[in-house]
N, C-alpha and C positions, 0 to 999 in steps of 0.2 A: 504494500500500500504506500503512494507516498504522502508527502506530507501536505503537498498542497489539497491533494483528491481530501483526504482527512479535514484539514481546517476547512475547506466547502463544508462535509458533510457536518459538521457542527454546528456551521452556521446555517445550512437547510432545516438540521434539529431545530434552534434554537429560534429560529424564527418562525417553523412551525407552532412551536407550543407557543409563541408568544401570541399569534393567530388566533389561535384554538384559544386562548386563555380569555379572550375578548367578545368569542363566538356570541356568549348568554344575553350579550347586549341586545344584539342585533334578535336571536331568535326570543329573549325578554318581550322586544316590539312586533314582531311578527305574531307574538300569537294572540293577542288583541284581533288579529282578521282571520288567522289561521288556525288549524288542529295542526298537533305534533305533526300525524301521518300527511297530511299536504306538505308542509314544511321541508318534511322530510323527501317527500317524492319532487318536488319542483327544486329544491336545493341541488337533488345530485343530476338529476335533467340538464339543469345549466350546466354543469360540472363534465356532462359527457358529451354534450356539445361546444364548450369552449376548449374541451381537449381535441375533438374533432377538430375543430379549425384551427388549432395550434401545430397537429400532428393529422394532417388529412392522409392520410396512410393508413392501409390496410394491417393486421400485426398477421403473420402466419409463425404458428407453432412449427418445430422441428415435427414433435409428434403428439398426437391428439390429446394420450391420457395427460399431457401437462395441462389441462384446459381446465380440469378438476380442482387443480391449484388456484386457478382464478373464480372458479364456483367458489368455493369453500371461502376464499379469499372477500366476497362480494357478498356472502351472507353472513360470518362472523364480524368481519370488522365496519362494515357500512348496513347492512339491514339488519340484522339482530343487532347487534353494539348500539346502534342510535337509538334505536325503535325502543330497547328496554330500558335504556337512561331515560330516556324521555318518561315511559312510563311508571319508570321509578319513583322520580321526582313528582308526580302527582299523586305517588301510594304514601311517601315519607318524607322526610327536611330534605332539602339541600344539602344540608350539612353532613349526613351522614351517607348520603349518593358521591358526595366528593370525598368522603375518606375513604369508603368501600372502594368504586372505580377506581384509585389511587395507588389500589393493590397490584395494576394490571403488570406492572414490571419482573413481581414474584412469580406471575404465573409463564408468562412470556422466559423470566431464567428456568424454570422449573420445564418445560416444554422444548425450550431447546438442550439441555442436560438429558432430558430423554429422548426424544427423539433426534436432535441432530449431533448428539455425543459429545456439546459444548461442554464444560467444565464451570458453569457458571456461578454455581451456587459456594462460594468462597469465604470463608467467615469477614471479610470485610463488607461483601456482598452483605451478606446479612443483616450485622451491623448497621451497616449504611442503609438500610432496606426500613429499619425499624427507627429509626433516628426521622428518617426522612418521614414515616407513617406519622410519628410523633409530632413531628413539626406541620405536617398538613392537617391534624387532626386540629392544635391550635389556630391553624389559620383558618379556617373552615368553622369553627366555632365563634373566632373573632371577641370572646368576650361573652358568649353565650356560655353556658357550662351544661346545661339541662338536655341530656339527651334521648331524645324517643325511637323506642324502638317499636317500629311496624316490621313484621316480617316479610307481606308480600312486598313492600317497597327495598329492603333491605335485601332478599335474595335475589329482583329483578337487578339490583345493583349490580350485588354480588356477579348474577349470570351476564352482565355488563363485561365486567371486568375477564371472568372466563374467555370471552370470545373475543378481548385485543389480545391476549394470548395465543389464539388460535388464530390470526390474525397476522400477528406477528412471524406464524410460524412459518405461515403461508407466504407471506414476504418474502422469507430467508429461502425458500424454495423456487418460490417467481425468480430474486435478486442471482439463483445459482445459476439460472439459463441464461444469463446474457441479452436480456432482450433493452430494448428504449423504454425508459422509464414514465415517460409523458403514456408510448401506448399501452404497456403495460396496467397502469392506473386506469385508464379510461377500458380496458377490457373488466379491470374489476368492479369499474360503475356497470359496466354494461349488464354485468350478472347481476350488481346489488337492485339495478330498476327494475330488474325483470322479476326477481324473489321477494319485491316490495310488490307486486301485482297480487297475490294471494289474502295480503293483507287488505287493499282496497274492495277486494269482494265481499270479503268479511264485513268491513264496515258498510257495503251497501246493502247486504242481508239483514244488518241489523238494523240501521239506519230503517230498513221495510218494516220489520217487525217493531220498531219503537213505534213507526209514526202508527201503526195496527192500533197498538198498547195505550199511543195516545200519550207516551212518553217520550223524553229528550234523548235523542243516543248520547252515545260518551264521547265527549267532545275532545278526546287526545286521536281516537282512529275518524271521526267524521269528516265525509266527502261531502261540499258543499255544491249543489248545479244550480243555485237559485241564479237567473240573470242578473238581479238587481243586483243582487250581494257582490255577485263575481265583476261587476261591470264599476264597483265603488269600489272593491279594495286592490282590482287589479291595475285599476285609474290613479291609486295613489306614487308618487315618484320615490317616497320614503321607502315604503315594503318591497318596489324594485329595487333601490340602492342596499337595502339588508338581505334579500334573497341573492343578488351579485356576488355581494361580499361574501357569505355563507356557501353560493354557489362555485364560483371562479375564483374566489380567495382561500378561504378555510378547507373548501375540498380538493379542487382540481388543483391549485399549484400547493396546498398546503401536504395531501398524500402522494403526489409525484415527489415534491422534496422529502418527505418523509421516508420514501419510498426509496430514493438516493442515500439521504443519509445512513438507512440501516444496511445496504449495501456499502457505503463508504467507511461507516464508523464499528459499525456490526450491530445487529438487533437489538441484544439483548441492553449495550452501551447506550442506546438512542434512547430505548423505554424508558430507561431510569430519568433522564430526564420529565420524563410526564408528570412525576411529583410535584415540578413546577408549576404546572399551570394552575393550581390553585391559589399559589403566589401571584400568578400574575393576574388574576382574574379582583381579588382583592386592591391591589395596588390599583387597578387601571377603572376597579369602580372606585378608591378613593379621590382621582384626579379628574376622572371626566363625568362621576354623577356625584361627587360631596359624601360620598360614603364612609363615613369613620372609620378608622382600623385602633384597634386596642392595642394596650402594650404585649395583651397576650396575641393578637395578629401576629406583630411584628416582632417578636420570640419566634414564632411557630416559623415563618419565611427564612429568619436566620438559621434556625434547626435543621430547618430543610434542605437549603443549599448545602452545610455542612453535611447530611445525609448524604446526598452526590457524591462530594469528593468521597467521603469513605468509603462510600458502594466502589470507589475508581481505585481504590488502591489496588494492586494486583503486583505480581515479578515481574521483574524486569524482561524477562522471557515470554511472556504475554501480554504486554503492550500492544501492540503492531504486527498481531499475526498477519 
């Protein structure tokens, strides 16, 4: 590896998670028009059309069964991963969806130790793995101390965090073929819209049976076709500049770099960084919407970062494989 391809891939990391860390703004305002499931289906829509026209190229496979990798790849880390955070976050806090999903690093070392024969789980690893948990758990609570536990919200977290791990796995497998990173990513949107189709039937089946029932469906899966509605919030310039952002920004160039980095820096190195982005998500509502952060905040953000470097300690002999 050398050293420049490395410093890139760090900086792809790091400005990913700085992306991703700012996302809840934008999808905060969207869902005043939107369900989760719309959100989520027109988000990655943009994302596999602005890769199309970045990268108007066809991808072809050496050999078909690699295609499996990008299934699996487009259901764990973009249609289930989204789809259960989201509905996480409407069964429990926040607070405890960002400490759970936070986990996703341990399982991503634990997945690649078994199946790719990596060596990752290292007591600094460790260390650094629970330092870091610590420190996201204070920032994430922010001064709150009172924790509630829902189970269904806490294991949709949980199974959140399961599938960046399988995600990740998928990755290291895509990253081992040698393909273009830009078409690579937009093959795994291409699967993730197509296993987000399931879902939309679902909510139109039900959405029939509410209005039968003479009740409201669940507003995280509902599909809206009212003209009116569609023709006022799709007329708004705001919800297109947040579905852009969310589309072309956080997805399409933020999992293409993503997607580089863990190729450049190595999977399991890039994940650890995600502990971050609850630091950043705090910081960047203290500056751009007046949101207060506590001393215990700002405790937990320093914890965290030193969680990283510990996680990074290793020999001298595994640095730079």
């Amino acid at each position: 590896m050398t050293k420049n391809r490395f410093v890139l891939g760090v900086a792809a990391a790091s400005l990913s998670i700085f992306i991703w860390g700012i996302t809840f703004v934008s999808t905060k305002y969207l869902l005043r028009s939107f369900s989760s499931y719309e959100i989520l289906v027109l988000r990655f829509l943009l994302a596999y059309a602005g890769l199309w026209l970045l990268r108007p190229k066809l991808l072809r496979l050496s050999e078909k069964k690699h295609e499996i990798y990008f299934v699996l790849a487009g259901l764990s880390g973009v249609t289930a991963y989204q789809f259960m955070e989201n509905l996480a976050i409407s069964h429990t806090s926040a607070s405890n969806v960002s400490i759970i999903v936070s986990i996703c690093p341990i399982f991503t070392a634990i997945f690649s130790q078994i199946f790719l024969k990596e060596k990752q789980l290292t007591p600094s690893f460790v260390l650094g793995f629970l330092l870091a948990i610590f420190g996201v758990a204070l920032v994430s609570f922010n001064g709150v101390v009172e924790l509630h536990f829902s189970p269904k919200g806490d294991f949709l977290a949980l199974g959140s965090a399961l599938c960046w791990g399988v995600y990740s796995l998928c990755v290291s497998k895509i990253n081992a073929l040698k393909l273009d990173s830009i078409q690579t990513t937009r093959r795994i949107f291409f699967w993730a819209v197509i296993l987000m189709i399931p879902i939309g039937i679902f909510s139109l089946v039900t959405n029939a049976s509410a209005l039968q029932a003479e009740s409201a469906p669940p507003s995280q899966i509902a599909v809206i076709f009212d003209s009116a509605v569609n023709e006022s919030r799709f007329s708004n310039p705001l919800n297109w500049l947040n579905l852009c952002f969310l589309g072309l920004g956080a997805s399409a160039f933020c999992f293409a770099a993503w997607n580089f980095a863990c190729d450049s820096v190595g999977t399991v190195r890039a994940t650890v960084g995600i502990y971050l982005i609850p630091v950043v998500t705090i910081v960047f509502a203290y500056f751009a919407l007046g949101e207060s952060i506590s001393l215990m905040g700002a405790a937990g953000a320093a914890i965290t970062i030193a969680g990283l470097f510990v996680s990074e300690i290793k020999k001298d002999t595994d640095e730079h494989r």
